[in-house]
DRENPA-692089 format. One record per residue (C-alpha): x, y, z; residue in one letter; residue number from 0. Coordinates in pm, 1 decimal, always signed. Example, Ala and Ser with C-alpha at 12.3 -4.5 7.8 and 13.67 -1.06 7.14 Angstrom:
{pt {+1230.0,-450.0,+780.0},'A',0},
{pt {+1367.0,-106.0,+714.0},'S',1},
END
This chain:
{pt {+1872.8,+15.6,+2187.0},'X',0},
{pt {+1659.9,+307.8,+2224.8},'X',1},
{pt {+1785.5,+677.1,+2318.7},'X',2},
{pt {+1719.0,+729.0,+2656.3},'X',3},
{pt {+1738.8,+1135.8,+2742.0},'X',4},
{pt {+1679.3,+1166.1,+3131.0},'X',5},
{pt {+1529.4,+1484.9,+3290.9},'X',6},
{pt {+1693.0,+1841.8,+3263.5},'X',7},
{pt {+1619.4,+2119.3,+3531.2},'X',8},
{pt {+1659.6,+2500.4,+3378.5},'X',9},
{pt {+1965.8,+2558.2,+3551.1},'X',10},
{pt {+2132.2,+2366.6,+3253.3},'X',11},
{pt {+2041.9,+2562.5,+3056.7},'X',12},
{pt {+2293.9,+2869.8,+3055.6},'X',13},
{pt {+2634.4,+2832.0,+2960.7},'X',14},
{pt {+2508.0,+2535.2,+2754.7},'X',15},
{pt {+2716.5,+2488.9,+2394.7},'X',16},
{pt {+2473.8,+2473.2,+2095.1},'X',17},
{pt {+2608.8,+2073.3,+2056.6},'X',18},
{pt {+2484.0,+2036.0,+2431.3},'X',19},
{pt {+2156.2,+2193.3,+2367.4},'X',20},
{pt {+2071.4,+1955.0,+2046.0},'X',21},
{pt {+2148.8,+1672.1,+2273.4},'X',22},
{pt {+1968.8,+1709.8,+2544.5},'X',23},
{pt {+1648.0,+1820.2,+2368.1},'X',24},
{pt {+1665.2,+1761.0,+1981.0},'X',25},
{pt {+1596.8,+1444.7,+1817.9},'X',26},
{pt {+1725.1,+1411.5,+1475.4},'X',27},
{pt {+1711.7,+1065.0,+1354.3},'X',28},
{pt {+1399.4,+950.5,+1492.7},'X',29},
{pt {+1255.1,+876.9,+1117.0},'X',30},
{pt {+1476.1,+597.9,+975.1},'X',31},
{pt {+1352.1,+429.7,+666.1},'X',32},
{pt {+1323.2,+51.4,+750.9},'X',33},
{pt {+1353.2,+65.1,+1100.0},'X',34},
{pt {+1127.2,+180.0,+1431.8},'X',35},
{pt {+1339.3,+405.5,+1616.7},'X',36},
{pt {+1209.1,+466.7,+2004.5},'X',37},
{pt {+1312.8,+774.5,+2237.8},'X',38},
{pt {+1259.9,+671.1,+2628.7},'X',39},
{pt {+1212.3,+1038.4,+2796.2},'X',40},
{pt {+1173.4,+1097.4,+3165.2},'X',41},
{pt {+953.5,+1375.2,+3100.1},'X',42},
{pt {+633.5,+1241.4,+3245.7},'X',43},
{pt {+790.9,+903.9,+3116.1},'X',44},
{pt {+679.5,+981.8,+2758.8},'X',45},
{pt {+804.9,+726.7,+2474.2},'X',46},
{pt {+848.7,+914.7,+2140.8},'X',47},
{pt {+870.9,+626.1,+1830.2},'X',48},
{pt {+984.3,+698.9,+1487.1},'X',49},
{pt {+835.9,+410.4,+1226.5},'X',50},
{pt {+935.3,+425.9,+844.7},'X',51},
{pt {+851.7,+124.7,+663.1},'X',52},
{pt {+951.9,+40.4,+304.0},'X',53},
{pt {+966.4,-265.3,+158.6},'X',54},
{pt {+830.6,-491.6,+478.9},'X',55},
{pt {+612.5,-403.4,+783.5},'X',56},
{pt {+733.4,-310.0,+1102.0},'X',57},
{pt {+619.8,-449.1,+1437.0},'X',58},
{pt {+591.7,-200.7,+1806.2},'X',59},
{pt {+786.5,-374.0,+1992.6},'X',60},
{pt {+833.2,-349.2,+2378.1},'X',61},
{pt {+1171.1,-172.3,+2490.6},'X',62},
{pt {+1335.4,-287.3,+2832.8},'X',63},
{pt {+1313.5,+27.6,+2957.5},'X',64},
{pt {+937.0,+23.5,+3031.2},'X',65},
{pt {+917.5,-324.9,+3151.4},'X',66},
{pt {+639.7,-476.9,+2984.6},'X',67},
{pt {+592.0,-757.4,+2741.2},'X',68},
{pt {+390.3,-579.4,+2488.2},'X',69},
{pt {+446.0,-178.4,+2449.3},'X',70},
{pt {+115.6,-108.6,+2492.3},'X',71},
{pt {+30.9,-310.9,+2794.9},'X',72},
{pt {+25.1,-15.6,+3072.5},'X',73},
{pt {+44.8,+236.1,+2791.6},'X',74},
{pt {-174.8,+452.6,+2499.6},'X',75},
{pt {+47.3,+608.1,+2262.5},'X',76},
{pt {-55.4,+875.0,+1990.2},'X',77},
{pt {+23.3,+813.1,+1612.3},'X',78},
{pt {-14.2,+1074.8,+1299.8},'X',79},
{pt {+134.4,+987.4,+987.9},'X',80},
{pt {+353.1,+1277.7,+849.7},'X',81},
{pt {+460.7,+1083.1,+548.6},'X',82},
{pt {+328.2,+918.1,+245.0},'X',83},
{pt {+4.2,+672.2,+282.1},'X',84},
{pt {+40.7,+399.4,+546.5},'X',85},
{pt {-157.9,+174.9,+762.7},'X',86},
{pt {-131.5,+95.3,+1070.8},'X',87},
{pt {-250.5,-253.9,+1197.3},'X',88},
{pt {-405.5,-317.8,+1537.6},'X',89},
{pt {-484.0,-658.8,+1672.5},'X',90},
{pt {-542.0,-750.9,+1309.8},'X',91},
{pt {-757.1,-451.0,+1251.6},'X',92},
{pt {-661.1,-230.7,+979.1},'X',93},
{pt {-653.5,+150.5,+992.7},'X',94},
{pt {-520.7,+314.0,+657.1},'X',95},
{pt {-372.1,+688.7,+701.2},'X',96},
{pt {-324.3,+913.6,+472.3},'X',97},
{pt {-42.3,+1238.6,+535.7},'X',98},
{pt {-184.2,+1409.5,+857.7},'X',99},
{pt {-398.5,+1146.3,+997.4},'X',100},
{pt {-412.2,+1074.6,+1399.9},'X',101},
{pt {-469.7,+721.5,+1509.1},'X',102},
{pt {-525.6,+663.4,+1936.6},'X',103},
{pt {-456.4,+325.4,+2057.1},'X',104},
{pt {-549.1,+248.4,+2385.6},'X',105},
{pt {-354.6,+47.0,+2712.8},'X',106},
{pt {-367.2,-326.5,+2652.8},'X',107},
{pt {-364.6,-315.0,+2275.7},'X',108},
{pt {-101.1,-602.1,+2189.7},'X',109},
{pt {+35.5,-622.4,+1813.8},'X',110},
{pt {+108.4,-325.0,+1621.7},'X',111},
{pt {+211.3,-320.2,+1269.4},'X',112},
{pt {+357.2,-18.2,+1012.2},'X',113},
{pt {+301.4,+8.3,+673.9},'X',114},
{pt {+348.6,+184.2,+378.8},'X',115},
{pt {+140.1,+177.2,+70.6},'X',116},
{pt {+469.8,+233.7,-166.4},'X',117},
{pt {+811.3,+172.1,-47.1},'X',118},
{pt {+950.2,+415.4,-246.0},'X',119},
{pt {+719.7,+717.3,-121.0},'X',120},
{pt {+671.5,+571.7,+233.4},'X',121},
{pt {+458.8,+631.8,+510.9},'X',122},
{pt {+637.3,+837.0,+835.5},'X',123},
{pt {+452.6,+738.2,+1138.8},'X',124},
{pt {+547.3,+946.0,+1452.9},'X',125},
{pt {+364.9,+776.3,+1793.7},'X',126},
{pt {+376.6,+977.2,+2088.8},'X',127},
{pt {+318.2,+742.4,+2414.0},'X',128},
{pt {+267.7,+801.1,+2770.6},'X',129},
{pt {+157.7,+559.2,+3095.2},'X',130},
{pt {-226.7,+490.3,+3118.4},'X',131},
{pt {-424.5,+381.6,+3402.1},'X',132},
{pt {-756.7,+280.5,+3185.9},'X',133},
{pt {-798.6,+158.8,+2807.5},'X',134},
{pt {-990.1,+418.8,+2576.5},'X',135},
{pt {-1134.2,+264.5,+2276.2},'X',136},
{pt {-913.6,+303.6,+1928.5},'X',137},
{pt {-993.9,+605.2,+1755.0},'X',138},
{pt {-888.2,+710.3,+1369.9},'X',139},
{pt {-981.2,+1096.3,+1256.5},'X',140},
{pt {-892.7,+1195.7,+939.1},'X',141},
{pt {-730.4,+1556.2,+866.6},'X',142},
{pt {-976.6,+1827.1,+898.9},'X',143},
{pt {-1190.9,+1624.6,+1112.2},'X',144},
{pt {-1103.8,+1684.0,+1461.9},'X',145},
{pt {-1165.7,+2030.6,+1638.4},'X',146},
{pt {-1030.9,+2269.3,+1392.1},'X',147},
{pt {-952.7,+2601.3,+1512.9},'X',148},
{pt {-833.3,+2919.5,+1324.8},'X',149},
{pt {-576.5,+3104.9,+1477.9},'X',150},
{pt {-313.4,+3414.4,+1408.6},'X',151},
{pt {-288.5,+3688.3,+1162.1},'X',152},
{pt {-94.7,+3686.2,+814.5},'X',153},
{pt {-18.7,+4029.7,+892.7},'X',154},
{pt {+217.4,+3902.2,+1229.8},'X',155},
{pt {+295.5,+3620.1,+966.7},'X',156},
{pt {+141.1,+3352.6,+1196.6},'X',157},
{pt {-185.1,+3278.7,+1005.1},'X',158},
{pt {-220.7,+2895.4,+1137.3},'X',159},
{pt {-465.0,+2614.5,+1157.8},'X',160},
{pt {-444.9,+2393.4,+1438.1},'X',161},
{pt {-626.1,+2076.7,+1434.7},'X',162},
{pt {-679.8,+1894.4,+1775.5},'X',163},
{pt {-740.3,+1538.0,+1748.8},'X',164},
{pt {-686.8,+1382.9,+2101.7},'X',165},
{pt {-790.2,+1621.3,+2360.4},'X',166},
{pt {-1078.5,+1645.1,+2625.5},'X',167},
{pt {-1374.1,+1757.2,+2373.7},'X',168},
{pt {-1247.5,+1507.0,+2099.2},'X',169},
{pt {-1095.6,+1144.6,+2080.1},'X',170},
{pt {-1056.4,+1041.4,+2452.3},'X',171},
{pt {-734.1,+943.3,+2609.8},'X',172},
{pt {-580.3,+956.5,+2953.8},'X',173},
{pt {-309.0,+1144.7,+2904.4},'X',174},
{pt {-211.1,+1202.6,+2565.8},'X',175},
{pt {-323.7,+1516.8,+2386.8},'X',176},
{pt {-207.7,+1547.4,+2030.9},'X',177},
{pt {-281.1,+1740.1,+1727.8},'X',178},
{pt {-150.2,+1925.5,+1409.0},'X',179},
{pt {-69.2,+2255.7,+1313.7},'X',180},
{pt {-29.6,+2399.3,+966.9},'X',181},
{pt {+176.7,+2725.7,+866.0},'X',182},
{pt {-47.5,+2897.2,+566.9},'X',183},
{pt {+174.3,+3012.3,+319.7},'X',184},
{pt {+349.6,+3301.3,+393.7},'X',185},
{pt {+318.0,+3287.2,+698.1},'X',186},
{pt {+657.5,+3142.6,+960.0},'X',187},
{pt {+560.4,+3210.8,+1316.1},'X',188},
{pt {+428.1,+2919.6,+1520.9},'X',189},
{pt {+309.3,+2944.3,+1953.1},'X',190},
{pt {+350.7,+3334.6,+1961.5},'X',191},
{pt {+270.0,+3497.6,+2174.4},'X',192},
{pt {+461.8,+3157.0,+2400.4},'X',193},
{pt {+379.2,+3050.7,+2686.4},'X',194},
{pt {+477.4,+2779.3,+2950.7},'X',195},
{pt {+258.3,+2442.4,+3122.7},'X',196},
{pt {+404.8,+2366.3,+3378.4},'X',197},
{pt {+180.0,+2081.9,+3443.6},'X',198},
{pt {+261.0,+1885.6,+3139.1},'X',199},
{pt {+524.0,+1833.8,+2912.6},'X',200},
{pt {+535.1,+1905.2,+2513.9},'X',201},
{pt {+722.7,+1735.6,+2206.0},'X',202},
{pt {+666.8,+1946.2,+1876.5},'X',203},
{pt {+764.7,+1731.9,+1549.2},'X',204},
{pt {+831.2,+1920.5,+1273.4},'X',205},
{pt {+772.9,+1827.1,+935.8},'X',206},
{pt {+666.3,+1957.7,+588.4},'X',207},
{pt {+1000.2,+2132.7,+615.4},'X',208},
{pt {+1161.7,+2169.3,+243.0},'X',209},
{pt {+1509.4,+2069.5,+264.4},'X',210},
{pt {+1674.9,+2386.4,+244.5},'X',211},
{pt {+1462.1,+2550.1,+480.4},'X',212},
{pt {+1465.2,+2514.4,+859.2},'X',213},
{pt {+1270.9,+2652.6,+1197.6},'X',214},
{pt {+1456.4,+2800.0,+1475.2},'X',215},
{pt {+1275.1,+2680.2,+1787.2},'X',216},
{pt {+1315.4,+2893.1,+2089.3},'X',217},
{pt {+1319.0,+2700.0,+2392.3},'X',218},
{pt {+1420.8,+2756.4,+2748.1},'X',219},
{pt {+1287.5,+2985.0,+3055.9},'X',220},
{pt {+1099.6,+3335.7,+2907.9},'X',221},
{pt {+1405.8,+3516.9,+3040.6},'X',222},
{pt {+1667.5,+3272.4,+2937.0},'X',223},
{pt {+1599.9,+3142.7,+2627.9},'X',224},
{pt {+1829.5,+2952.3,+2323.8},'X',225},
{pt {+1751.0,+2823.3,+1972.5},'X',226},
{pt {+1764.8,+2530.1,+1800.6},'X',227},
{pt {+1744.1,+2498.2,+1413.5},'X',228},
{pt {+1562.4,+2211.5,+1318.1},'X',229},
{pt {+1502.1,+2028.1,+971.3},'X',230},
{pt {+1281.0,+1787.9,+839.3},'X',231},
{pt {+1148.2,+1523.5,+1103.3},'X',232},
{pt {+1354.0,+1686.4,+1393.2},'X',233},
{pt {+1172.2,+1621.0,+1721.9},'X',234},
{pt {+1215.7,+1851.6,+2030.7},'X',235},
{pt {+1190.0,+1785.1,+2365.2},'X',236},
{pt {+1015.4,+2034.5,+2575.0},'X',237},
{pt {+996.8,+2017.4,+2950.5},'X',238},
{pt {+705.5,+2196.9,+3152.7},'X',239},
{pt {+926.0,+2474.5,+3226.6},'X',240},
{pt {+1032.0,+2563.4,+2879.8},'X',241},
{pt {+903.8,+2750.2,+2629.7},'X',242},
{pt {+830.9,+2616.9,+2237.8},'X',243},
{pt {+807.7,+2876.5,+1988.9},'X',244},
{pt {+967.4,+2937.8,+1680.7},'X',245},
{pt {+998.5,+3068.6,+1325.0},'X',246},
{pt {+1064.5,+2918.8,+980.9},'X',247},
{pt {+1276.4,+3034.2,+660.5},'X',248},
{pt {+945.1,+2869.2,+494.4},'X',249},
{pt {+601.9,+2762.0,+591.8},'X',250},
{pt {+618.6,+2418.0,+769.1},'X',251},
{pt {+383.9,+2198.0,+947.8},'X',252},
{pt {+432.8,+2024.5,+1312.7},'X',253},
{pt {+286.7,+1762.5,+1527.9},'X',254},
{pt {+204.6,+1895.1,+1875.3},'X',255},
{pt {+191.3,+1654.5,+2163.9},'X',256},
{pt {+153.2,+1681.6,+2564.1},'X',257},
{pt {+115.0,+1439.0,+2835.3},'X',258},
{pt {+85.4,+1568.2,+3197.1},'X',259},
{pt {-127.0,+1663.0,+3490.2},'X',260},
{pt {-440.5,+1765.3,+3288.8},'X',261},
{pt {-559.3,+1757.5,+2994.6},'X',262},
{pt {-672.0,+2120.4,+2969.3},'X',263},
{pt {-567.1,+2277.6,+2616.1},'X',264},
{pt {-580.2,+2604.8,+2729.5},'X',265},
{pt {-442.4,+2558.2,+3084.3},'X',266},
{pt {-116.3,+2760.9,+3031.8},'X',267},
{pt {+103.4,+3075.7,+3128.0},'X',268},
{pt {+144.4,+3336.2,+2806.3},'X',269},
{pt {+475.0,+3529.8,+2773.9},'X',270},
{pt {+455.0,+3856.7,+2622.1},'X',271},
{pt {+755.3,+3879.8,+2325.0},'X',272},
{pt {+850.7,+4188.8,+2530.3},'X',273},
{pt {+946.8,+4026.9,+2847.0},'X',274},
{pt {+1116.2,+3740.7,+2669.6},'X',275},
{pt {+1512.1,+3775.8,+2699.7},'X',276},
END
């Protein structure tokens, strides 16, 4: 059965216990290898899926909580491979991804497949999926080929490049906007100055993370905020109120992805570090 986490309002969040926290808004486990592992959110009824296959390919399948026969039958969904090389297989068209890729599959697409090219190095797909009221035609860009944009300063240690795949000026989609940052070497910070959308929500996936490294995300209101450390393949929740920032013991990489009220990259409210608490 898949996780289900239900909405959270910001009153929760003080006097929370760290366990609580990681809960409510980390996801851990989402990359299994040999399984599909799906996250049901009430956060503008985004579906987060976790798909590592080895040996065999896996199948989307519809989960009961969306009511639908197929997954993608009143759905688009999102998918960048943060693993090895993989394909993914739609309607018996192939699309082969290699480590950073974006694939968009739109509403009414019906059999979806996972695999990996070696099961001992496998693929790590991570789909991000959210209702759609129109089908957009599938759409593969390959790293570095979406809207690249150049951002930060190594000398705030936040020298970045963000790729944006799905978004308004690029792949089209109704709601789903989805892209990829990367953390150049020596540099930690990610989202800083933060900021808040309150008109869509925001899962970050984080990944390129060596194992004895991890990022503490900050999360929460600007003037109340907590910390989660996350490793390797940990997916956090972020509702429109919260903010999603954070810093790594080591460069790292992370999937961003939003589904909402617009589409608008840049429609958001900045939070100086000052007046953060």
């Amino acid at each position: 059965m898949p996780a289900v986490h239900g909405p959270t309002a910001p009153e929760q969040i003080p006097g929370a216990t760290q366990q609580q926290l990681r809960d409510r808004y980390l996801v851990e486990d989402l990359f299994t290898p040999g399984s599909v592992r799906t996250v049901v959110t009430h956060y503008d009824r985004v579906v987060a899926v976790g798909a590592v296959p080895t040996d065999a390919p896996l199948a989307l399948e519809a989960v009961p909580e969306i009511r639908s026969e197929q997954f993608l039958d009143h759905r688009e969904i999102g998918i960048v491979n943060i693993g090895a090389g993989g394909t993914v297989v739609a309607d018996g068209e192939r699309h082969a991804m290699v480590t950073g890729a974006c694939l968009y599959l739109g509403r009414g697409t019906r059999d979806v497949t996972f695999e990996s090219d070696d099961a001992e190095t496998p693929a790590r797909f991570y789909g991000f999926s959210a209702p759609a009221h129109t089908t957009y035609p599938t759409a593969l860009v390959e790293p570095g080929q979406g809207t690249v944009r150049e951002l930060g300063d190594p000398l705030t240690s936040n020298r970045r490049t963000l790729n944006q795949y799905i978004h308004e000026n690029g792949v089209r989609s109704c709601q789903v906007v989805m892209g990829v940052t990367q953390l150049h070497p020596g540099s930690m910070w990610n989202t800083m100055p933060a900021h808040t959308h309150d008109r869509r929500t925001e899962f970050y996936v984080y990944f390129d993370v060596p194992e004895d490294a991890r990022v503490v995300h900050l999360m929460g209101e600007p003037a109340e905020t907590r910390h989660l450390l996350v490793g390797d393949g940990g997916l956090v929740l972020s509702p429109s109120w919260s903010i999603h920032s954070g810093v790594g013991t080591s460069n790292y990489s992370f999937v961003w992805a939003m589904a909402g009220e617009n589409q608008s990259f840049d429609d958001m409210d900045g939070v100086a570090i000052v007046d953060m608490k």
